[in-house]
N, CA, C and O atoms as a Tinker XYZ file with bonds, in Angstrom:
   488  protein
     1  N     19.593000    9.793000   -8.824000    73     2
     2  CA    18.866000   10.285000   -7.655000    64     1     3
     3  C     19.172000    9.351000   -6.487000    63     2     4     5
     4  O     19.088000    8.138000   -6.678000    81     3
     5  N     19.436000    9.714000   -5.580000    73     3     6
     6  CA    20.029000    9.016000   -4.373000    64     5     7
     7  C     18.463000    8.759000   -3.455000    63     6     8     9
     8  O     17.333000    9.185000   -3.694000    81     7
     9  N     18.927000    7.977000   -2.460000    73     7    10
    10  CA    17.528000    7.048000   -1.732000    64     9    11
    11  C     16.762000    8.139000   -1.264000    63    10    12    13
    12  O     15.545000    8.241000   -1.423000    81    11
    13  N     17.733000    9.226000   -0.490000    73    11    14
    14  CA    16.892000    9.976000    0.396000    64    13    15
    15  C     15.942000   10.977000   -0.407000    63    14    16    17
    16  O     14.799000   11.224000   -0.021000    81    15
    17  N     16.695000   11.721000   -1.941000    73    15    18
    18  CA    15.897000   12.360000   -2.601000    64    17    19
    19  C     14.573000   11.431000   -2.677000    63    18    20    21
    20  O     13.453000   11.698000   -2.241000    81    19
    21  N     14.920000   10.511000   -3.209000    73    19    22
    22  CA    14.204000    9.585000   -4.089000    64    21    23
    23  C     12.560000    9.486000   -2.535000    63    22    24    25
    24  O     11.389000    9.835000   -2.690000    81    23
    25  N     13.101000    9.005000   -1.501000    73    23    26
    26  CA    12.050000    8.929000   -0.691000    64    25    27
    27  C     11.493000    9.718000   -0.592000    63    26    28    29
    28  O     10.271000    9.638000   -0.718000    81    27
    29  N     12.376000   11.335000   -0.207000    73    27    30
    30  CA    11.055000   12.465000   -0.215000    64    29    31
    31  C     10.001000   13.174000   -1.706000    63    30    32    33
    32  O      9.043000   13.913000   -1.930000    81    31
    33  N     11.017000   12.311000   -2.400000    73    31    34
    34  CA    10.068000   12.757000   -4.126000    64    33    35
    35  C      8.699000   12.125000   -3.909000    63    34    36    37
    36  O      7.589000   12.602000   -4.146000    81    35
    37  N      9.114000   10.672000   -3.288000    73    35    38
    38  CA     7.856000    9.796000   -3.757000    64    37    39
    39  C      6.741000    9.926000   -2.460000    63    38    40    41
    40  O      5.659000    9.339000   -2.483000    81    39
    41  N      7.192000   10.801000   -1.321000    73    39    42
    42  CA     6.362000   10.554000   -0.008000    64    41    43
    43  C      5.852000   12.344000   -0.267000    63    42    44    45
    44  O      5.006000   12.676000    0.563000    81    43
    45  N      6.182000   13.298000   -1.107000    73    43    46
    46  CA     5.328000   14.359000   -0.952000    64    45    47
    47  C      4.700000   14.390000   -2.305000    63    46    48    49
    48  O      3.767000   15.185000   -2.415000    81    47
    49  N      5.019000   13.687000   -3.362000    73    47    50
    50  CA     4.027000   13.323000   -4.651000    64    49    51
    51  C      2.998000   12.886000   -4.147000    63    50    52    53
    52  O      1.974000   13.533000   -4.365000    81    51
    53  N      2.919000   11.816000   -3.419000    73    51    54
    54  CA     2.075000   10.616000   -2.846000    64    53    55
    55  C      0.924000   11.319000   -2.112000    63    54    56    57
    56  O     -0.272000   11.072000   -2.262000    81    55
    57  N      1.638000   12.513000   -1.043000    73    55    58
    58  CA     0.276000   12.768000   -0.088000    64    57    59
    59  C      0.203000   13.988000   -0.858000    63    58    60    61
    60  O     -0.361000   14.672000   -0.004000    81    59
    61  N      0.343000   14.696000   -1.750000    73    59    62
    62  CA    -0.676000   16.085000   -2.528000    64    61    63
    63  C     -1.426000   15.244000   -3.798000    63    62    64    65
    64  O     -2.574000   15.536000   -4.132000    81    63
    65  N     -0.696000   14.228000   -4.433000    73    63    66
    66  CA    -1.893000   13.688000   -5.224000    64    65    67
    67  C     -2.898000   12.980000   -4.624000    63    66    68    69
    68  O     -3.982000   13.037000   -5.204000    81    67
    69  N     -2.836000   12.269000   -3.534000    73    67    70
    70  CA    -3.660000   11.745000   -2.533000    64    69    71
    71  C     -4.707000   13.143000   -1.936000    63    70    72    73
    72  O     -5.816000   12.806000   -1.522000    81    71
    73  N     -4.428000   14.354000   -1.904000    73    71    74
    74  CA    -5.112000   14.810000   -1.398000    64    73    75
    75  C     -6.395000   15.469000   -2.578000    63    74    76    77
    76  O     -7.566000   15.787000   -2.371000    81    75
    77  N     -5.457000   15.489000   -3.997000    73    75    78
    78  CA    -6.304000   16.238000   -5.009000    64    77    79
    79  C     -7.002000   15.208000   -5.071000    63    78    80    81
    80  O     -8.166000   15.509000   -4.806000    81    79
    81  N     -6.839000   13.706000   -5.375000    73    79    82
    82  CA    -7.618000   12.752000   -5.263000    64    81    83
    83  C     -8.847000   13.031000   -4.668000    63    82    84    85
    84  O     -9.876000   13.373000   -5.251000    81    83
    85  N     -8.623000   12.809000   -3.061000    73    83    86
    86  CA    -9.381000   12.834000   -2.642000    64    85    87
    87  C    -10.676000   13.768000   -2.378000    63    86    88    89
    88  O    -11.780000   13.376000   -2.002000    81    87
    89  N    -10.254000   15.189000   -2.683000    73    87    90
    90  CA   -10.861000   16.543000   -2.559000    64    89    91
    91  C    -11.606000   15.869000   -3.813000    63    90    92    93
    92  O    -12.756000   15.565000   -3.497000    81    91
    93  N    -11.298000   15.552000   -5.116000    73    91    94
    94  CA   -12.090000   15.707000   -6.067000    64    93    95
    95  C    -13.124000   14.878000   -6.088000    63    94    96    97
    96  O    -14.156000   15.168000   -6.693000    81    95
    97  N    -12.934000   13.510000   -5.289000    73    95    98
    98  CA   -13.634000   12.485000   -5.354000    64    97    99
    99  C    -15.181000   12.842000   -4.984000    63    98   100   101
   100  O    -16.270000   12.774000   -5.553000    81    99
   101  N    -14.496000   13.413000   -3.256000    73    99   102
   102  CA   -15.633000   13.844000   -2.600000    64   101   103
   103  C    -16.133000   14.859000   -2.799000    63   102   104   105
   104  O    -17.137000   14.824000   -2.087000    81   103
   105  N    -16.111000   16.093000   -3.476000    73   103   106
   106  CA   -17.182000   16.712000   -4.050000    64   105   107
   107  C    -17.552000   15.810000   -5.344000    63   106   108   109
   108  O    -18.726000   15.696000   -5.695000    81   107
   109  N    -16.640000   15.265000   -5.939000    73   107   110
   110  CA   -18.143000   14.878000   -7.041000    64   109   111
   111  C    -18.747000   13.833000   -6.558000    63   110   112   113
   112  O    -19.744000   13.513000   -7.204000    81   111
   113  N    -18.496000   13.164000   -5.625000    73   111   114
   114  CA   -19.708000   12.243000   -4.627000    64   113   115
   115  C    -20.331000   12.996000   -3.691000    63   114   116   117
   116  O    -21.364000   12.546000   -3.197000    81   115
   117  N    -19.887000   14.123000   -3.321000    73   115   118
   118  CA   -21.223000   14.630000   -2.588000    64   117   119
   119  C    -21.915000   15.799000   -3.414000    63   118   120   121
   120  O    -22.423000   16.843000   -3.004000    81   119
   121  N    -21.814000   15.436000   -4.356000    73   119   122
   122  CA   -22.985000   16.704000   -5.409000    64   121   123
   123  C    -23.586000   15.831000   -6.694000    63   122   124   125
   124  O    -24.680000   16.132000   -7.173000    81   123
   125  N    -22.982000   14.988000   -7.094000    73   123   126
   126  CA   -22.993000   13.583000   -7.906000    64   125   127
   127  C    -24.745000   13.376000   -7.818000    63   126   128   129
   128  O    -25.437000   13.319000   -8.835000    81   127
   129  N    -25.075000   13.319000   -6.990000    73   127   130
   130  CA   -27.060000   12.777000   -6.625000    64   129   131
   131  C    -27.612000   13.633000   -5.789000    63   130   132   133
   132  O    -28.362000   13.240000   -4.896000    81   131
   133  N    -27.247000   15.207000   -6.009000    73   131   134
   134  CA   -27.936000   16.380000   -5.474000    64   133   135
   135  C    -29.006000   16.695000   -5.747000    63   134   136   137
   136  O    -29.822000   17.205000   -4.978000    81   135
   137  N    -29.152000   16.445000   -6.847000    73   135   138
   138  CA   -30.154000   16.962000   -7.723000    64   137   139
   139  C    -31.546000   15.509000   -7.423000    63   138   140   141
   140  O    -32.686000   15.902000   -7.179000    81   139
   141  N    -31.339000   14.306000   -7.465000    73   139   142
   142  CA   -31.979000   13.237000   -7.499000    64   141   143
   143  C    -32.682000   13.980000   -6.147000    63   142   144   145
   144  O    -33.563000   13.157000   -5.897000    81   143
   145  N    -32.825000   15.096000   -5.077000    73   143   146
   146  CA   -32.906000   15.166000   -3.935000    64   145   147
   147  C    -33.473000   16.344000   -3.635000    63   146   148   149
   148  O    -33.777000   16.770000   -2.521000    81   147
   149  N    -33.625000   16.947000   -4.885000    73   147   150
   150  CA   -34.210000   18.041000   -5.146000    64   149   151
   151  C    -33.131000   19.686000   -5.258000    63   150   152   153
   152  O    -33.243000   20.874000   -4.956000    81   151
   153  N    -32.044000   18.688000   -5.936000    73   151   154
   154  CA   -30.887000   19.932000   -5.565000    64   153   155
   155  C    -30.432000   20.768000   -4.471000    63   154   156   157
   156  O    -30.844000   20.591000   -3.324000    81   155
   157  N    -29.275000   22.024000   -4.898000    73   155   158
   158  CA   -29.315000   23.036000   -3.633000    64   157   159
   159  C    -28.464000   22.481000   -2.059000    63   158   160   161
   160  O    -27.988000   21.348000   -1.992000    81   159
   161  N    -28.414000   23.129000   -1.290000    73   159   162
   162  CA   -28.087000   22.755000    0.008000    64   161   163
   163  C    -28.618000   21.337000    0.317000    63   162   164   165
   164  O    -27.924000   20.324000    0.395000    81   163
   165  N    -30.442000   21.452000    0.543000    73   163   166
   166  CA   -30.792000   20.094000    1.171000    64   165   167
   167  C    -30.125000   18.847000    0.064000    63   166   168   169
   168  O    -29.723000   17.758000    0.474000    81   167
   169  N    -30.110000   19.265000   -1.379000    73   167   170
   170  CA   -30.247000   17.656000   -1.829000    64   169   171
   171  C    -28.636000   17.528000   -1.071000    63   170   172   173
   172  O    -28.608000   16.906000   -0.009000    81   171
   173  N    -27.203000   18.154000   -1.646000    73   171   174
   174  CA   -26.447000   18.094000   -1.311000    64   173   175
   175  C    -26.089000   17.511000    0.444000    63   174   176   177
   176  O    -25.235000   16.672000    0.732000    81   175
   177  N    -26.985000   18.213000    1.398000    73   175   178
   178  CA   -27.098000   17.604000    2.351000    64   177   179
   179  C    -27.758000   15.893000    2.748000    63   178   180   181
   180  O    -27.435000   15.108000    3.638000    81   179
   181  N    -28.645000   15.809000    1.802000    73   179   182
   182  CA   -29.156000   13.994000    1.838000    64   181   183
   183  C    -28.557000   13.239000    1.187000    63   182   184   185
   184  O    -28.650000   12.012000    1.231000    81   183
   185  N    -27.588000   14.144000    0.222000    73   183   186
   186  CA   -26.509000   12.945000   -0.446000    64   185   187
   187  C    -25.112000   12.382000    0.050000    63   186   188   189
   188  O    -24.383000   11.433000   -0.238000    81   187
   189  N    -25.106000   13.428000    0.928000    73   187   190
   190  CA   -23.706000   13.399000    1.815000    64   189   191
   191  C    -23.402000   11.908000    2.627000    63   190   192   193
   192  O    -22.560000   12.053000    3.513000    81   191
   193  N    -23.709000   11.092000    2.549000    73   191   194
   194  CA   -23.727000    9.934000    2.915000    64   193   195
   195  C    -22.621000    9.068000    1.431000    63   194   196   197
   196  O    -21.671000    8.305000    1.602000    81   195
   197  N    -23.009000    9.390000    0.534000    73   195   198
   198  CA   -22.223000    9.185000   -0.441000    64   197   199
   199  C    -21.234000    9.281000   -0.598000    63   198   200   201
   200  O    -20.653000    8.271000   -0.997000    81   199
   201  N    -20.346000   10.675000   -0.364000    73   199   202
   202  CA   -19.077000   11.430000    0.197000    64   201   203
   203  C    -18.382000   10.568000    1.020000    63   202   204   205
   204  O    -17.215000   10.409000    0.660000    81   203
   205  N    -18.857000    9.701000    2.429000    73   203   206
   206  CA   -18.335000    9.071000    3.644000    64   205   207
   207  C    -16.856000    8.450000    2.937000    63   206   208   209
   208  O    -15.756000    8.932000    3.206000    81   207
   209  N    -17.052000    7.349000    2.033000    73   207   210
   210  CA   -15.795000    6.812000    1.531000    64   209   211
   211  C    -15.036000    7.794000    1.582000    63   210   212   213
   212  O    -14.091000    7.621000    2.352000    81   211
   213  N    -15.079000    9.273000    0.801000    73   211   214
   214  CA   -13.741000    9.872000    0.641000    64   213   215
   215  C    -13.411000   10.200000    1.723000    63   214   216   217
   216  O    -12.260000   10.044000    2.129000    81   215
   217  N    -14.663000   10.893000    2.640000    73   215   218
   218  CA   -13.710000   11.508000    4.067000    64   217   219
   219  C    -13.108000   10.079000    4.591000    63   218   220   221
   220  O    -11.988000   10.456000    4.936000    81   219
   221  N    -13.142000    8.819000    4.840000    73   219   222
   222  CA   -12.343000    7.836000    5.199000    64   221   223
   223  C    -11.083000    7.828000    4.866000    63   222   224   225
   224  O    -10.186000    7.382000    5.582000    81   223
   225  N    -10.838000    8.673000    2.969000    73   223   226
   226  CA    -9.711000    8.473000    2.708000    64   225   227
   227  C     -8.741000    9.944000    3.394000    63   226   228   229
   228  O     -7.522000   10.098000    3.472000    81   227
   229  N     -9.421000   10.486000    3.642000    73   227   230
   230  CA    -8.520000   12.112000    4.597000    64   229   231
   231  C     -8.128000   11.562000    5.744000    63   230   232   233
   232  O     -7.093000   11.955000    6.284000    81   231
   233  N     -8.939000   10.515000    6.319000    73   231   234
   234  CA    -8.304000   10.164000    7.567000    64   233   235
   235  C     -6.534000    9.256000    7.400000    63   234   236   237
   236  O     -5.473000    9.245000    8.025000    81   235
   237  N     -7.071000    8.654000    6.253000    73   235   238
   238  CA    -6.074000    7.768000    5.953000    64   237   239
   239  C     -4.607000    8.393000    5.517000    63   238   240   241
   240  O     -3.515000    7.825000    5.488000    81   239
   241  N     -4.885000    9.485000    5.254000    73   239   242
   242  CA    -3.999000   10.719000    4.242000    64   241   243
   243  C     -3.175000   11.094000    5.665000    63   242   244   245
   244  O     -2.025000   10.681000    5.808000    81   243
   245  N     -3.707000   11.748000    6.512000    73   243   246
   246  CA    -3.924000   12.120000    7.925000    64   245   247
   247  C     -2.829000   11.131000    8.925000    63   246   248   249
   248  O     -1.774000   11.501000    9.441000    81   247
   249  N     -3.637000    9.438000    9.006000    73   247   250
   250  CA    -2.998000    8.762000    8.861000    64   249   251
   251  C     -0.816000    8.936000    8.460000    63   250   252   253
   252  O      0.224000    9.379000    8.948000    81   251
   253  N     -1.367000    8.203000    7.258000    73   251   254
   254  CA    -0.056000    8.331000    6.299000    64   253   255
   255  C      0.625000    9.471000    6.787000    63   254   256   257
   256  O      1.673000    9.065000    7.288000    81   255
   257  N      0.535000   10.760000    6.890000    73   255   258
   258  CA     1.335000   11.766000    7.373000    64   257   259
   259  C      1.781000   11.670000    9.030000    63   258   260   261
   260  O      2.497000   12.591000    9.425000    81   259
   261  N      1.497000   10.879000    9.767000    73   259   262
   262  CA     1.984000   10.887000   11.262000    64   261   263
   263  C      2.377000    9.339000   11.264000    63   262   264   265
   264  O      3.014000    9.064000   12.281000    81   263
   265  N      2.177000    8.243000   10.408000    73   263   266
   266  CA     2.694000    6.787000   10.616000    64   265   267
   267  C      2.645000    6.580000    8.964000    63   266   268   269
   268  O      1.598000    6.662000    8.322000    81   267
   269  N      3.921000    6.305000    8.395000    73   267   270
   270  CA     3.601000    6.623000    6.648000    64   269   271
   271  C      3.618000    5.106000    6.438000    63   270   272   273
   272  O      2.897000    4.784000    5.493000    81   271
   273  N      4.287000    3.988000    7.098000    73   271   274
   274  CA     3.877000    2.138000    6.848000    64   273   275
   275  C      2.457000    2.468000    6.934000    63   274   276   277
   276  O      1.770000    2.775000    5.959000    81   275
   277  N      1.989000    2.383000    8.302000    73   275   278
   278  CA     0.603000    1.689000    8.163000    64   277   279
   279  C     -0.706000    2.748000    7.240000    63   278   280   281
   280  O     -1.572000    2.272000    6.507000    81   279
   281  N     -0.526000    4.139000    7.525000    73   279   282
   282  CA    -1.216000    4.576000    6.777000    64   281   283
   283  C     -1.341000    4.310000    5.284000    63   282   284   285
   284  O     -2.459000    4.252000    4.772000    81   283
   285  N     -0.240000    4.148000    4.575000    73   283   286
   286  CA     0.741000    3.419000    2.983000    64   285   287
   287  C     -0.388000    2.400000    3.390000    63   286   288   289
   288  O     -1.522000    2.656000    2.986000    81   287
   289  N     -0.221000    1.448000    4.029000    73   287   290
   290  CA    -0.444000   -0.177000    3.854000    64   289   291
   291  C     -2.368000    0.067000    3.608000    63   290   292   293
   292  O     -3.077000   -0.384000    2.708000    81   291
   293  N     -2.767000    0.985000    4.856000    73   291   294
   294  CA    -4.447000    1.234000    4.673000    64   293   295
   295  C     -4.673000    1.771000    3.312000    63   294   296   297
   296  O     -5.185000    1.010000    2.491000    81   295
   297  N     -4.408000    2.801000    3.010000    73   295   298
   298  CA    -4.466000    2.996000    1.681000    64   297   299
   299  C     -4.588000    2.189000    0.518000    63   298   300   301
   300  O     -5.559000    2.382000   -0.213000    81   299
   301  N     -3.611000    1.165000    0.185000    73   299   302
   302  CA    -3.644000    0.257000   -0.477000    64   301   303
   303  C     -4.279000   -0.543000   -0.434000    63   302   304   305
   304  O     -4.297000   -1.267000   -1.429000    81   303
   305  N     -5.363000   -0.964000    0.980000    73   303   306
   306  CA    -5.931000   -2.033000    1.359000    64   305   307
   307  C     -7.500000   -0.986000    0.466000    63   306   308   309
   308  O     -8.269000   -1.343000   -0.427000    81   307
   309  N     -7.427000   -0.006000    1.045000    73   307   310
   310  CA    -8.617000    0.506000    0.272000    64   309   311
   311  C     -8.822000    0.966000   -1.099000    63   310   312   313
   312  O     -9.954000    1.177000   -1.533000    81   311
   313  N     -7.649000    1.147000   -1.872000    73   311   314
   314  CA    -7.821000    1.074000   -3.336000    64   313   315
   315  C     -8.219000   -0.622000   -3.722000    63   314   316   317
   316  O     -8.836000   -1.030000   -4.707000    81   315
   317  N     -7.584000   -1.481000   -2.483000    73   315   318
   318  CA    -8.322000   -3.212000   -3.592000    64   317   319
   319  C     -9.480000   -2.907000   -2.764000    63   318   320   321
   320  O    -10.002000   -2.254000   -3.667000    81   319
   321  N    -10.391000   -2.813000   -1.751000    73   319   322
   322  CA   -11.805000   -2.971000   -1.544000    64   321   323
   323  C    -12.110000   -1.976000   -2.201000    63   322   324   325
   324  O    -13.222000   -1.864000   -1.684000    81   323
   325  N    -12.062000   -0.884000   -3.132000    73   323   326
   326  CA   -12.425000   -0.119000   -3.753000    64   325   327
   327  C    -13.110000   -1.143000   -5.526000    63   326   328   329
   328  O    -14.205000   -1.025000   -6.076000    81   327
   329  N    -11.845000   -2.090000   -5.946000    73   327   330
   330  CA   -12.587000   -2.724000   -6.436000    64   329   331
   331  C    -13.636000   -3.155000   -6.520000    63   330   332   333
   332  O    -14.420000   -3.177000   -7.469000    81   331
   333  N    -13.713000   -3.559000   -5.424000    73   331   334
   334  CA   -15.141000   -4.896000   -5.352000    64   333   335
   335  C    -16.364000   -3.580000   -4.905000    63   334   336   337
   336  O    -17.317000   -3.400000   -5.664000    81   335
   337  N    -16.229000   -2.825000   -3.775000    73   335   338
   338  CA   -17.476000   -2.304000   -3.693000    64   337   339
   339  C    -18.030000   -1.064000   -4.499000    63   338   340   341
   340  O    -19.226000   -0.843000   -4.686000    81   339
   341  N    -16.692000   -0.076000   -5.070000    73   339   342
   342  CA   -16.936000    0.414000   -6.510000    64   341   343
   343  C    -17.651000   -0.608000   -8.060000    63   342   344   345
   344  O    -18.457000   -0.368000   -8.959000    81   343
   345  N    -16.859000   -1.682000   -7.689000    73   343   346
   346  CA   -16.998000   -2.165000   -9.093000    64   345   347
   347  C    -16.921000   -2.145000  -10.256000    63   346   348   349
   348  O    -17.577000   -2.157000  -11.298000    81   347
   349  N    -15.014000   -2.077000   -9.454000    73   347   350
   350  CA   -14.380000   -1.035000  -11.245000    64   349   351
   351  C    -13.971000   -1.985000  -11.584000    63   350   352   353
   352  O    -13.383000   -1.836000  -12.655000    81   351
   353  N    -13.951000   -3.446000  -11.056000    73   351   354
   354  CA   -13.436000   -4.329000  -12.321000    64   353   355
   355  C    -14.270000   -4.148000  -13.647000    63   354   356   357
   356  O    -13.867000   -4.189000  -14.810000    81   355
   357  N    -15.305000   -3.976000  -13.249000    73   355   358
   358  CA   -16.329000   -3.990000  -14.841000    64   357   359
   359  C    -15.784000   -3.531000  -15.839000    63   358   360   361
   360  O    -15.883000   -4.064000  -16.944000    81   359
   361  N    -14.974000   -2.235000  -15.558000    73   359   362
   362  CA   -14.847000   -0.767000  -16.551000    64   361   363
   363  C    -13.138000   -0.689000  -16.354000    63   362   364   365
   364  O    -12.601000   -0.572000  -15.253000    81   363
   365  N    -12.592000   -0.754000  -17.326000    73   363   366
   366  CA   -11.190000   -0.711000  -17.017000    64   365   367
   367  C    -11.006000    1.038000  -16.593000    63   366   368   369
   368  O    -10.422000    1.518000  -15.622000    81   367
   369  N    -11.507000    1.516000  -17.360000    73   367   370
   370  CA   -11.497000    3.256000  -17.284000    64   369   371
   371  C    -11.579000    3.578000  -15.719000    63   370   372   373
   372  O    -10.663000    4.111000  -15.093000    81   371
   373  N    -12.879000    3.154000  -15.141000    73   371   374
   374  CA   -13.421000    3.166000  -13.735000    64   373   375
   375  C    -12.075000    2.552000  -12.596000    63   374   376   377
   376  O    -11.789000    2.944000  -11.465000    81   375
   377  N    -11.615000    1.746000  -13.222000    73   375   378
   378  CA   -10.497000    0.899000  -12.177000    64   377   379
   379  C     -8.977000    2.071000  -12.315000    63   378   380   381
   380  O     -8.075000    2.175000  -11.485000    81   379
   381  N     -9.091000    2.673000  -13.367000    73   379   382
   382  CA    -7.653000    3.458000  -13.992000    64   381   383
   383  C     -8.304000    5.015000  -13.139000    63   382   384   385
   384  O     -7.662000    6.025000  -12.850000    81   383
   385  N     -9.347000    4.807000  -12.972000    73   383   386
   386  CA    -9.534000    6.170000  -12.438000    64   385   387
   387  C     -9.596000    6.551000  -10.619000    63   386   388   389
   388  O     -9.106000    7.457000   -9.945000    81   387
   389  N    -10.492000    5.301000  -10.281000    73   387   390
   390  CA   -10.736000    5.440000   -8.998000    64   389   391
   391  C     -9.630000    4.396000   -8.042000    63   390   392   393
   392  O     -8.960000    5.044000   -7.238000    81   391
   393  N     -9.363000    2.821000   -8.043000    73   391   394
   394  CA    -9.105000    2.300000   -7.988000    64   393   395
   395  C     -7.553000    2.124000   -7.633000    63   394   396   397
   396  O     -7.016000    1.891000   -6.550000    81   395
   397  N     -6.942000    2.339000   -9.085000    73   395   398
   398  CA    -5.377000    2.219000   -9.405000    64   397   399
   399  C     -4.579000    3.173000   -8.549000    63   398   400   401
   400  O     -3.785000    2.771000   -7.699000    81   399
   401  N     -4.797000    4.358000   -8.779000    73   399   402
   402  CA    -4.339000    5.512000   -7.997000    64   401   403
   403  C     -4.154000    5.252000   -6.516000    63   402   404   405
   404  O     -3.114000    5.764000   -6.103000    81   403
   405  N     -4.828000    4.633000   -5.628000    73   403   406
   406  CA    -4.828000    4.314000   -4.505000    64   405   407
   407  C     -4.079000    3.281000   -4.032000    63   406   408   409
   408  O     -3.926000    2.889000   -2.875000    81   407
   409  N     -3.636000    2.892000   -5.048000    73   407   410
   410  CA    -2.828000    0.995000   -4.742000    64   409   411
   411  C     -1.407000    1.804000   -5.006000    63   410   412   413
   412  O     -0.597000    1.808000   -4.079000    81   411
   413  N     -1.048000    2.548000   -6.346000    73   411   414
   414  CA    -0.431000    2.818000   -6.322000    64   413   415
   415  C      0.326000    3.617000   -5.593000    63   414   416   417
   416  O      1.526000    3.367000   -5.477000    81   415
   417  N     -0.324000    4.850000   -4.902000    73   415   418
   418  CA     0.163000    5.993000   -4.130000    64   417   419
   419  C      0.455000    5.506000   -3.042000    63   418   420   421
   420  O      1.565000    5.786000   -2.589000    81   419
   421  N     -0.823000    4.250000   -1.950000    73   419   422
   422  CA    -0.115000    3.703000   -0.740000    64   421   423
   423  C      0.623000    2.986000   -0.988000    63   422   424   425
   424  O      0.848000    2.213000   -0.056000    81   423
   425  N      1.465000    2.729000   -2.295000    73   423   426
   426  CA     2.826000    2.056000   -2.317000    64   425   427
   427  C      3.822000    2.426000   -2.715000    63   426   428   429
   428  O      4.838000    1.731000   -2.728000    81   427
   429  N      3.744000    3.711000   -3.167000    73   427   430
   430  CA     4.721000    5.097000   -3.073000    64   429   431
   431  C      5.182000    5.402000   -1.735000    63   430   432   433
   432  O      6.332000    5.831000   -1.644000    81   431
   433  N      4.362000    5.231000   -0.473000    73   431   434
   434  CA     4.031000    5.387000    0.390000    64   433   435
   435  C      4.650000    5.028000    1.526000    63   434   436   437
   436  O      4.976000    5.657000    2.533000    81   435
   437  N      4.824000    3.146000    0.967000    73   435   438
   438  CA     5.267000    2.262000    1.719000    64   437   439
   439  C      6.571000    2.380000    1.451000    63   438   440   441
   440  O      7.395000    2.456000    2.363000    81   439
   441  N      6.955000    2.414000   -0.001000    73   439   442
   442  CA     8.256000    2.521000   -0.703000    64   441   443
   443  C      9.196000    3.590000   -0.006000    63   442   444   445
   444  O     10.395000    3.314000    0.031000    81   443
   445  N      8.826000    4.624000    0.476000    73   443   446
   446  CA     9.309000    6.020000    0.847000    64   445   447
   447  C     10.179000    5.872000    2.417000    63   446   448   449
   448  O     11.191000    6.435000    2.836000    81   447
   449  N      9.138000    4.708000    3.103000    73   447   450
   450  CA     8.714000    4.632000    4.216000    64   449   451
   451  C     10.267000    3.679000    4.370000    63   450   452   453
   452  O     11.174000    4.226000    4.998000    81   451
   453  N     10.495000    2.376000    3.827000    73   451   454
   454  CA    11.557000    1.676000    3.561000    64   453   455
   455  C     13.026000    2.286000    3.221000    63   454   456   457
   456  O     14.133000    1.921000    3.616000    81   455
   457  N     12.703000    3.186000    2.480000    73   455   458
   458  CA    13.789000    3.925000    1.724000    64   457   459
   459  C     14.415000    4.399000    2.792000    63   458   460   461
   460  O     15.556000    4.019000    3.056000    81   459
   461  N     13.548000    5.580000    3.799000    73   459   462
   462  CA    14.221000    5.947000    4.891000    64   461   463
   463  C     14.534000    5.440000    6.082000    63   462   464   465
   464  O     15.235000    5.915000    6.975000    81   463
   465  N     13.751000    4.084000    5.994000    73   463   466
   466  CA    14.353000    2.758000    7.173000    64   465   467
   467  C     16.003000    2.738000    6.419000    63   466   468   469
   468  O     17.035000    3.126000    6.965000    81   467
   469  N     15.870000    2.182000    5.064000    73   467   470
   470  CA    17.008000    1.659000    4.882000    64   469   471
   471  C     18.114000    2.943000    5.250000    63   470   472   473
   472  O     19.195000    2.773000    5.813000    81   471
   473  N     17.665000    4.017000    4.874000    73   471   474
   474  CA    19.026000    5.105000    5.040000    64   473   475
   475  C     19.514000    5.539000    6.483000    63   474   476   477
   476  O     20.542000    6.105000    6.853000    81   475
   477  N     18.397000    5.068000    7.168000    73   475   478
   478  CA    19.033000    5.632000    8.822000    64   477   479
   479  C     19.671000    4.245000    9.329000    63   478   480   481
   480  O     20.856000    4.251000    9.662000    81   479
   481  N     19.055000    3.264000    9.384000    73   479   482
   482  CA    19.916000    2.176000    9.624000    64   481   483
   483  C     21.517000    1.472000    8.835000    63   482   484   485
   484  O     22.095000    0.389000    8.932000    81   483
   485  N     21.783000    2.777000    8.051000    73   483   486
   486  CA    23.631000    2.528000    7.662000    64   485   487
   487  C     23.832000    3.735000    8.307000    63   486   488
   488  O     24.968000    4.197000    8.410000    81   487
């Protein structure tokens, strides 16, 4: 597989799993403590505060698709603070689920981003 395949394999893998990611995250964080709220529309509506992280990550997705370095680089910065304020070091499962995916993909990201530096500059 040559660079240029290779970049667009890893830069349109990157932003549709980034997006199922993210779609899935945020409904099950914004329905996740619906019920604690009395279910239905309203609970769903008082839990929506919960959700905020993921819509951060659409911006970032968003991002990544009009500047793919720095959006790549945010991404990655937010799968490691995902550690600490998730607190998936605890749970390896929790870190393989929420965590990893994000370090990895904004460095699919970054990788893609290089690939096609390197190919236009020969």
């Amino acid at each position: 597989m040559n660079k240029n395949k290779l970049a667009k394999y890893l830069r349109s893998t990157a932003r549709t799993v980034l997006l199922f990611v993210s779609v899935f995250w945020f409904i099950f964080a914004l329905s996740s403590g619906a019920e604690e709220y009395g279910g239905g529309l309203k609970g769903v509506l008082m839990n929506s505060p919960n959700a905020l992280p993921w819509l951060l990550l659409f911006l970032l997705i968003y991002i990544a698709h009009k500047r793919e370095l720095i959006g790549g680089s945010l991404i990655v910065l937010i799968g490691f603070l995902t550690i600490f304020f998730f607190k998936t070091y605890q749970h390896l499962i929790v870190f393989i689920l929420i965590s990893l995916p994000l370090i990895l993909l904004g460095g699919s990201l970054i990788i893609s981003y290089y690939l096609d530096k390197n190919i236009k500059n020969k």
